[in-house]
C-alpha positions in Angstrom: -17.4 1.2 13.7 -17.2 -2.2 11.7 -14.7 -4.5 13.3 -12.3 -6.9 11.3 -12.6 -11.2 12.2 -9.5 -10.5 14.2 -10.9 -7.6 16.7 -11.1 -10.0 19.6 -7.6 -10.9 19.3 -6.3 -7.6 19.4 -8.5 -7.0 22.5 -7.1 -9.7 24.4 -3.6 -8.6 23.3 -4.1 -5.6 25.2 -4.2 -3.1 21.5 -4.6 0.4 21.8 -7.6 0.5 19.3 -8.7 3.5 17.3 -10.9 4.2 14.5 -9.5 4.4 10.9 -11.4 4.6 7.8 -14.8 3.5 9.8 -12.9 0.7 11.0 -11.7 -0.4 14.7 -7.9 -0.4 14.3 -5.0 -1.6 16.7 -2.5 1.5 16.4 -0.4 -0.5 18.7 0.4 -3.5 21.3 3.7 -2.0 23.4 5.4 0.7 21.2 5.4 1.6 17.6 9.5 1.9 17.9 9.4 -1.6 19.0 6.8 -3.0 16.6 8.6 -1.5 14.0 12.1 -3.1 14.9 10.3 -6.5 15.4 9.1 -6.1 11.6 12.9 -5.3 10.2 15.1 -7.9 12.6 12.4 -10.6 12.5 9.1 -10.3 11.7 4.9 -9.1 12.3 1.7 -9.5 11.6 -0.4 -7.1 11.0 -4.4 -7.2 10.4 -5.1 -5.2 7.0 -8.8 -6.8 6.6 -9.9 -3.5 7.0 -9.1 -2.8 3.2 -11.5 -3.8 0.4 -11.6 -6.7 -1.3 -13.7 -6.7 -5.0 -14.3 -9.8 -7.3 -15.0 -9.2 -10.8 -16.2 -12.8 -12.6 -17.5 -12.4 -16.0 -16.9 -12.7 -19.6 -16.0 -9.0 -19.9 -14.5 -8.4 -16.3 -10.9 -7.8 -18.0 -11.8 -5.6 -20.7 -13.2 -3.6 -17.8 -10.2 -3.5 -15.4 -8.1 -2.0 -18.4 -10.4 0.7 -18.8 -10.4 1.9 -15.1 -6.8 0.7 -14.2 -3.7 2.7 -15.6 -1.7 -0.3 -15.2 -2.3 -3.3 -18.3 -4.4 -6.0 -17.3 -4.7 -7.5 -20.3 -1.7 -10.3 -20.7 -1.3 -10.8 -16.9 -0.8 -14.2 -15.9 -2.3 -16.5 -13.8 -1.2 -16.1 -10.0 -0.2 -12.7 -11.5 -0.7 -9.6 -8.9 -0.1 -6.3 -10.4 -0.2 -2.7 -8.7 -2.3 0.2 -10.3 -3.8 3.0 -9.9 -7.7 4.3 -10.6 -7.8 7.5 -12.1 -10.6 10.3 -13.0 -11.4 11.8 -16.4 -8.1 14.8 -15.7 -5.4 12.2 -14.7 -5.8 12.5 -10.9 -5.7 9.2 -8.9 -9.1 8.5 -7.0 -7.1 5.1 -5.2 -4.4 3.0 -5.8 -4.9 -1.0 -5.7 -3.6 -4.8 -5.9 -5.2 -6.5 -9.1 -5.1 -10.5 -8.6 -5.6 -12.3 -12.0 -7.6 -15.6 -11.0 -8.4 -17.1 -14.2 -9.4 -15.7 -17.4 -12.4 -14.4 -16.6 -11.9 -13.6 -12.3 -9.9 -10.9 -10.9 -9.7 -9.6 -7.3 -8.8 -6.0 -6.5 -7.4 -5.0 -3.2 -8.4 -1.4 -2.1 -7.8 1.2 0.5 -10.4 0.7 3.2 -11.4 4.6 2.9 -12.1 4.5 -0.6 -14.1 1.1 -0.6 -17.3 2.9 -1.4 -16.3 5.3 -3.4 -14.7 3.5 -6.4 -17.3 0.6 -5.8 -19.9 3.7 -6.9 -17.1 5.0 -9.3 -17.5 1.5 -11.1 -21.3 1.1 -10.9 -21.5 4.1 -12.7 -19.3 3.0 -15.6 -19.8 -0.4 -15.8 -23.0 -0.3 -18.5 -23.2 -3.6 -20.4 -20.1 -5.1 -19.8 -20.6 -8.5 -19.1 -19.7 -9.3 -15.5 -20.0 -9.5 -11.9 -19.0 -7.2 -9.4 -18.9 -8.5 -5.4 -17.9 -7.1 -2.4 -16.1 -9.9 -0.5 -14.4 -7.2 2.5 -16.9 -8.6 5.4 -16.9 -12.1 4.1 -12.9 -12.9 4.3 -10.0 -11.4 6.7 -7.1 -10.5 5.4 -3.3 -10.9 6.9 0.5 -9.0 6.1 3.3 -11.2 7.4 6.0 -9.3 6.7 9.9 -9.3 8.4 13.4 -10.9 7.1 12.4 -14.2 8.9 9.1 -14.5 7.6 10.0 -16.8 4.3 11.9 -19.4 6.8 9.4 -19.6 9.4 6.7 -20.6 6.6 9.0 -23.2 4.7 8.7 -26.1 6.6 4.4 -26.1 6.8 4.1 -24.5 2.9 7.7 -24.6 1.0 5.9 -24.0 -2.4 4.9 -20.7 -0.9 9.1 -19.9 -0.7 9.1 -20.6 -4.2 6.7 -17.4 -5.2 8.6 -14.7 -6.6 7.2 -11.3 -5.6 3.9 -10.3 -6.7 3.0 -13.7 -7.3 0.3 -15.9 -5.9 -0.8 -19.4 -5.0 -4.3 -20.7 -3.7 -4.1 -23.3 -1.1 -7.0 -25.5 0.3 -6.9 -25.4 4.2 -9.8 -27.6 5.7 -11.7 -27.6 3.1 -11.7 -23.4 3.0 -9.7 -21.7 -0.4 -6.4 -19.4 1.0 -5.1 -16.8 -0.9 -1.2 -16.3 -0.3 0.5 -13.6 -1.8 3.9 -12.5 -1.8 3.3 -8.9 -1.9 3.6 -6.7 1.4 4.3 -2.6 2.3 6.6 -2.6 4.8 10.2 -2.9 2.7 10.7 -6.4 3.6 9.6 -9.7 2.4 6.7 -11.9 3.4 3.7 -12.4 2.0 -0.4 -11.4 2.3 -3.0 -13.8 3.4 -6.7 -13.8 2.4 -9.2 -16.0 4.2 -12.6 -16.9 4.5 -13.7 -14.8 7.7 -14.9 -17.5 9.5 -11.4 -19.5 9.9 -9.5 -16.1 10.6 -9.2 -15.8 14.3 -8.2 -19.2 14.6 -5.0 -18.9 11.8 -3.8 -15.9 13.7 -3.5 -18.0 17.2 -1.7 -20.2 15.2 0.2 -18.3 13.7 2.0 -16.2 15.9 1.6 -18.8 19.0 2.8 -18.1 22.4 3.6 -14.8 22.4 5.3 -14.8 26.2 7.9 -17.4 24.9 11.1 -16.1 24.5 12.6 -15.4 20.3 8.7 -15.5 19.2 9.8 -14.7 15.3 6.3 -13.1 14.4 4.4 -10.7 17.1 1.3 -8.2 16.4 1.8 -5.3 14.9 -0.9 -2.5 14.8 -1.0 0.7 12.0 1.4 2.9 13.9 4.2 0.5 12.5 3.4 0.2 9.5 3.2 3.5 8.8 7.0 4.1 9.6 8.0 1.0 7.8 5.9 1.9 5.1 8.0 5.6 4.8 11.2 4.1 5.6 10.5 1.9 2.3 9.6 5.2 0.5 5.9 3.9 -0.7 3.4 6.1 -1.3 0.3 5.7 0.9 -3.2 6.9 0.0 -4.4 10.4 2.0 -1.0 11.6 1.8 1.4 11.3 -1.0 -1.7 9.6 -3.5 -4.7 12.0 -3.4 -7.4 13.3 -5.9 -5.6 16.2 -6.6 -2.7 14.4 -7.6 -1.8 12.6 -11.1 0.6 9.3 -10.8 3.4 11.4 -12.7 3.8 13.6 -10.1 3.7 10.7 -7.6 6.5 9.0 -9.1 4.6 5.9 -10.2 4.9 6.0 -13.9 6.0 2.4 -13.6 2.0 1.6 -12.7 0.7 3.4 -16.2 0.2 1.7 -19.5 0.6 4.9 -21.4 -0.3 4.0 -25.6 1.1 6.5 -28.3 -2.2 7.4 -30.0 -3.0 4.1 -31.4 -6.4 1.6 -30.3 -4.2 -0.4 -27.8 -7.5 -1.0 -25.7 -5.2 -1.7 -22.5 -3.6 2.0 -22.8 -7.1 3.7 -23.6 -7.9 3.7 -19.6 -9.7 6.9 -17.9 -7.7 9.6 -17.8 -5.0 8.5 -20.0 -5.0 11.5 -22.7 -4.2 14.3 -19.4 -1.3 11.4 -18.0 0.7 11.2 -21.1 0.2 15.2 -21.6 2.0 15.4 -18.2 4.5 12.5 -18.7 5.5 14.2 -22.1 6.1 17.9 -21.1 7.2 16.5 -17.3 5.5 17.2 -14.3 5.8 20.4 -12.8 6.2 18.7 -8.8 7.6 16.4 -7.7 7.6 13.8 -4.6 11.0 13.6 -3.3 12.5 12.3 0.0 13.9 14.4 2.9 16.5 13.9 5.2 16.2 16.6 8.0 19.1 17.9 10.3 18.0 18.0 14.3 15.6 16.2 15.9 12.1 17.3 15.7 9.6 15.1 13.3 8.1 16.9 9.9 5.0 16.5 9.4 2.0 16.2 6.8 1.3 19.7 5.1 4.2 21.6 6.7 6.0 23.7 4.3 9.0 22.8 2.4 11.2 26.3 1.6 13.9 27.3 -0.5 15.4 30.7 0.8 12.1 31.4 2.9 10.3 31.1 -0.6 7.3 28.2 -0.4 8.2 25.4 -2.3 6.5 22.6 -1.2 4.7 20.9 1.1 5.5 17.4 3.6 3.3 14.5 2.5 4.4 12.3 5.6 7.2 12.4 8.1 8.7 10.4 11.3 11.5 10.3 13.0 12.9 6.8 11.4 13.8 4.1 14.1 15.9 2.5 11.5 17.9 5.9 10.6 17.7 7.3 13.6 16.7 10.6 12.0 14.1 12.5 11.2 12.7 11.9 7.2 9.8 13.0 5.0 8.6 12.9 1.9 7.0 15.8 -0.1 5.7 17.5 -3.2 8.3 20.1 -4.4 8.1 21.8 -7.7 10.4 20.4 -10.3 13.3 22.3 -10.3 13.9 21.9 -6.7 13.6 18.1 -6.9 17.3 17.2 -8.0 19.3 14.9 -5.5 21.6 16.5 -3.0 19.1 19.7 -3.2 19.3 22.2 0.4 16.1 23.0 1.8 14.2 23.6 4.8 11.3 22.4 6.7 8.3 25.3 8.4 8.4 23.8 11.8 6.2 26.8 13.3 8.3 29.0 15.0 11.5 27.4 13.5 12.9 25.9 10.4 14.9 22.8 9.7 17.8 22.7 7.7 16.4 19.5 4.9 18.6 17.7 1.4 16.6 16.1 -1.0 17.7 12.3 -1.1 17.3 9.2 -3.4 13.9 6.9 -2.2 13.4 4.8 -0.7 15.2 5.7 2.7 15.8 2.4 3.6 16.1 -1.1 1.3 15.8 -4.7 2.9 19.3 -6.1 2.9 
């Protein structure tokens, strides 16, 4: 398994490591419920350099980007991060990733750590002529989420222009001679911001960082991908494997807002793969939809269980967890449209019982 710049740390931290995406992962340090409460009273850190990290430097790098990502690239602004998705030839998403705008000619994309590969082949193969470079920077830097409602003030005093970012915004700082990224982007719900890093100066910033962790009010502790996975479904954001898939179209997924759909004309930035089968779908309406579930009792849905109407198969669970913040148990899944409507009664396929279910507005939880 390939190990991040910051797999000693979580060893000495005592991490339950597993393996995720080819990739030695802390699940956790003490307890997910806890972790997860540290994140929305205060704040945590979590190591994400398992996801991928792609430079594109040329003279035709942008032109590219708008032809594989379904959000506009073209007219993004320096220190500009956007969210997209890549899609195939039929509208369905094969990932869904960060775009960084450099300069005019230098982009970075962030990408889910199990689909690394597979887009880096998707864009080998469609590249041709285009002018540019294509790099793979994932072993060469490490990568940071410092996320939690205390973050911001904790990192005004040593970087106060970083405060000053509005979201999906970035700065590059120079730190011992070595280039930082910093963005203010994250997935848990709350603020903070990202951190990239040359790999070499990584273990070191995250001693720093989060300090004596046996001190008493320690604002920022380790958090590991248990986590962020209930933060991430408290916050109602789609994660890749579950609610974002290759059988599934961004329509569906409810993230129109990330695709530049054009209305027949030669707007180059609306003429990306797959575009023709999206606007199809947004036109006529998709016929599911990915909702958010509020479930009566106790037990936790999860992925692929059924959703019913009257015993009739209606759905299926995309992700589910009994929320610490809620205190209940909540999913999110695929239901065909006319079951999607707010306030909706359904149930849950637990196995040998059901669970009474309403279909409620996303996300489940909002910072503040």
């Amino acid at each position: 398994m390939l190990r991040t710049p910051f797999y000693q740390f979580h060893i000495d931290q005592g991490a339950k490591m597993v393996e995720f995406a080819g990739w030695e992962m802390p699940m956790l340090y003490e307890s997910i419920i806890q972790e997860h409460k540290q994140v929305r009273n205060s704040g945590g850190v979590f190591d994400v350099s398992h996801m991928g990290r792609l430079r594109f430097d040329g003279p035709q790098a942008r032109q590219f980007l708008d032809m594989v990502c379904t959000r506009q690239i073209l007219g993004m602004s320096e220190g500009q991060v956007r969210y997209s998705l890549i899609c195939d030839e039929i509208g369905n998403c094969l990932d869904d990733v960060l775009v960084y705008r450099l300069s005019d000619n230098d982009y970075l994309m962030v990408c889910n750590a199990s689909n690394r590969l597979k887009i880096m082949e998707h864009f080998q193969i469609l590249r041709e002529d285009l002018d540019f470079q294509l790099r793979d920077e994932t072993s060469t830097t490490g990568m940071l989420a410092i996320q939690g409602p205390k973050v911001m003030e904790m990192i005004a005093p040593f970087a106060p222009e970083v405060t000053e970012l509005k979201r999906y915004r970035f700065l590059q700082k120079d730190v011992l001679g070595a280039n930082i990224l910093i963005s203010r982007t994250g997935y848990t719900g709350e603020d903070g911001v990202e951190v990239i890093m040359p790999a070499e100066l990584a273990a070191g910033a995250l001693g720093l960082l989060v300090g004596d962790l046996e001190a008493e009010n320690v604002p920022v502790k380790p958090v590991g991908l248990g986590a962020r996975d209930t933060l991430r479904l408290e916050a109602g954001m789609a994660l890749y494997g579950h609610e974002i898939h290759d059988k599934i179209d961004p329509i569906s997924a409810g993230l129109s807002f990330a695709v530049k759909i054009n209305k027949g004309d030669e707007d180059e930035a609306g003429n990306f793969i797959g575009q023709k089968v999206i606007r199809e779908i947004a036109a006529n309406g998709p016929t599911q939809k990915l909702v958010g579930l509020v479930l009566q009792g106790k037990r936790t849905p999860r992925q692929d269980m059924k959703v019913l109407c009257d015993g009739a198969a209606v759905g299926v669970v995309t992700s589910g967890c009994s929320s610490p913040t809620l205190e209940k148990p909540i999913a999110m899944a695929y239901v065909k449209a006319e079951h999607a409507e707010i306030g909706t009664s359904l149930q849950i396929d637990l196995g040998k019982t059901t669970a009474e279910a309403e279909v409620v507005k996303l996300p489940f939880y909002k910072a503040g």
